[in-house]
Every structure is written in structure tokens, then in C-alpha cells.
C-alpha positions in Angstrom: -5.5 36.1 35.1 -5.8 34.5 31.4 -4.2 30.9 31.3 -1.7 30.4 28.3 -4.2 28.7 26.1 -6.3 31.9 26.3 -4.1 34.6 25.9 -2.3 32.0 23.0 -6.0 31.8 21.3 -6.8 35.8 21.4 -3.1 36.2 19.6 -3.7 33.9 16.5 -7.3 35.8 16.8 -5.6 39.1 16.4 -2.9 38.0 13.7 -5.0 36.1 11.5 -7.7 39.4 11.7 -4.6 41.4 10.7 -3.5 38.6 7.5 -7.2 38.8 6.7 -7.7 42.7 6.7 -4.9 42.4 3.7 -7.5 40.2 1.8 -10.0 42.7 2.5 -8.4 45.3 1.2 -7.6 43.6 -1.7 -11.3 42.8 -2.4 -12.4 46.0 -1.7 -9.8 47.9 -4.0 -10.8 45.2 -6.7 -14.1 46.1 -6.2 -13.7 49.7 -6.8 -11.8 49.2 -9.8 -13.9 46.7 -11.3 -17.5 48.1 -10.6 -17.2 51.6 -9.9 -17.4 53.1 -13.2 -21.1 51.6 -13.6 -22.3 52.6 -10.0 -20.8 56.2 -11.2 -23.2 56.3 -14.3 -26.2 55.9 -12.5 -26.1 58.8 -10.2 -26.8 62.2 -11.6 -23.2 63.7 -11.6 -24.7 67.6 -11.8 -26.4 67.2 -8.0 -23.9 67.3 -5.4 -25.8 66.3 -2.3 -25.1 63.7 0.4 -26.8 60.8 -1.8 -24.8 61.2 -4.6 -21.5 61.8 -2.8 -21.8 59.4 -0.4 -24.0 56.6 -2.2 -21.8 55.0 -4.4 -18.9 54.3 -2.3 -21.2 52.9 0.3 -23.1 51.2 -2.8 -19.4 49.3 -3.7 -18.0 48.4 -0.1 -21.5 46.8 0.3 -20.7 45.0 -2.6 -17.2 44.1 -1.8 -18.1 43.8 2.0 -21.0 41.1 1.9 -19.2 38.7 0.1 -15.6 39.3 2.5 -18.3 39.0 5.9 -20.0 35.2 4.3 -16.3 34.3 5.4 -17.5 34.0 9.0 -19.5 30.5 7.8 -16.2 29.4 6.4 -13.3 29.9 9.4 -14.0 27.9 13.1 -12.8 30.8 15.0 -15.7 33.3 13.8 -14.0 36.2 15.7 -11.8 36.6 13.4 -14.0 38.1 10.6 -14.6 41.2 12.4 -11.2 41.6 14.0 -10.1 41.9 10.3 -12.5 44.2 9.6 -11.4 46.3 12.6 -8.3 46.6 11.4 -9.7 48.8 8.6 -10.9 50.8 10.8 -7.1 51.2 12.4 -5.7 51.5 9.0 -8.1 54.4 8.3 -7.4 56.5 11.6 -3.4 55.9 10.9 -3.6 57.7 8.0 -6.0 60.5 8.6 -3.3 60.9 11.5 -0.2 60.5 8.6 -2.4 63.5 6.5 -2.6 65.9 8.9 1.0 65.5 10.1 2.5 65.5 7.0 0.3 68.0 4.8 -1.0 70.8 5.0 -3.3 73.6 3.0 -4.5 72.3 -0.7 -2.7 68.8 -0.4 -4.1 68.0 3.2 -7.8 69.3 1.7 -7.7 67.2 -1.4 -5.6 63.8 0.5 -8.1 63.6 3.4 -11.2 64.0 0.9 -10.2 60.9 -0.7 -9.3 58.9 2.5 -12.5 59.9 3.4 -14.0 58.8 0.4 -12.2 55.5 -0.3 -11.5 54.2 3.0 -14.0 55.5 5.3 -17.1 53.4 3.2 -15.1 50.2 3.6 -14.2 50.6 7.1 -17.8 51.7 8.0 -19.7 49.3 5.9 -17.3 46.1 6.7 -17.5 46.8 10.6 -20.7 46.9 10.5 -21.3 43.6 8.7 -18.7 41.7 10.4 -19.8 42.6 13.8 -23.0 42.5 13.3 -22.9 38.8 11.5 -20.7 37.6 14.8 -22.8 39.1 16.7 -26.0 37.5 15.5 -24.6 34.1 15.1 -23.2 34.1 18.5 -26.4 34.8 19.9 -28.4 32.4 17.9 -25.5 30.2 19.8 -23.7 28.6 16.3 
């Protein structure tokens, strides 16, 4: 059974992940806006394979997602970086699961392929540098 300090320490864990997954989103949406247009212009727009689909929303949340993980240097409790970054993940499922209860057809077709586009890249990418950062650090023991 987990004292009170412990089960009081994994609650501000989870709530401060959850206040930080609203800065990430924030930075990631800013990151879009702001850079998106010249990742766009230098992949061939006519090809429409995986690469050029795929590669510059990757390219942007790994823009937007290394500068939200060198937060994990910053904050004491180092859990909380990927926590937040977990939460993206949660926010992503919660709507696919909103799309395909709510729509259906054309609407559902065209909604999910740009959850899938905008959200999936930053819940991907940010989980992976989060975790893996906290990962690394807690093994090198810091």
C-alpha cells in the first residue's frame, strides 16, 4: 500500500503533466502556424507518397517537440515531461473516439485525415522524446 506522501507526489505528477500538455499544445500549434508553410515548399507537392505525406508534419512536431522535451533539465520532478506528453497521446484517442461517434461518411473521412495529420505527429514525436529523454537521464542516474 502507497503512504500519503506517495500517492500525494504521483497526483501533482499527473496534474502538472496535464497543465503542461496545454503548453504543449500551444507550442506545437504555434509551430505549425509559424513554420509550416516553408517545410511545405520543400517537398514536391505533385508525389504523393509516404515521405511527402508524412514528412513534414513529423519534420514540425520535431521542431516544436525538442525544444518542449529540453524542459525535463528545467523541472525537479523530471516525470513530469513525459506525463505531459502522454496526455497528447489521450487527447488524440478522445477524439478519434468523438469522430467516429459523431460523423460519419465524407465528414468522418475528411475529420479523421486531419486528426491524423495534425495530432498524431505531435503525439508520436513528443512521446517518444519525452520518454525517451526520462528514460536516458534516469538511467545515467541524474
Amino acid at each position: 500500500m502507497q503512504d500519503f506522501n506517495e500517492r500525494r507526489l504521483s497526483s501533482i505528477t499527473m496534474l502538472s503533466g496535464f497543465c503542461l500538455s496545454f503548453l504543449y499544445v500551444l507550442a506545437f500549434a504555434l509551430t505549425y502556424i509559424l513554420t509550416s508553410g516553408w517545410v511545405a515548399a520543400g517537398v514536391p507537392q505533385q508525389t504523393g507518397n509516404f515521405a511527402a505525406v508524412w514528412g513534414p508534419p513529423f519534420l514540425v512536431s520535431l521542431m516544436a517537440g525538442i525544444p518542449c522535451s529540453c524542459l525535463i533539465f528545467f523541472i525537479k520532478n523530471k516525470l513530469v515531461v513525459p506525463v505531459g506528453f502522454s496526455f497528447l497521446a489521450i487527447y488524440y484517442l478522445i477524439f478519434l473516439v468523438v469522430l467516429h461517434r459523431d460523423y460519419s461518411g465524407v465528414e468522418l473521412a475528411y475529420l479523421s485525415q486531419m486528426l491524423h495529420l495534425y495530432m498524431l505527429p505531435p503525439a508520436v514525436v513528443g512521446n517518444l522524446l519525452g520518454w525517451g529523454s526520462y528514460l536516458l537521464l534516469k538511467r545515467r542516474g541524474s
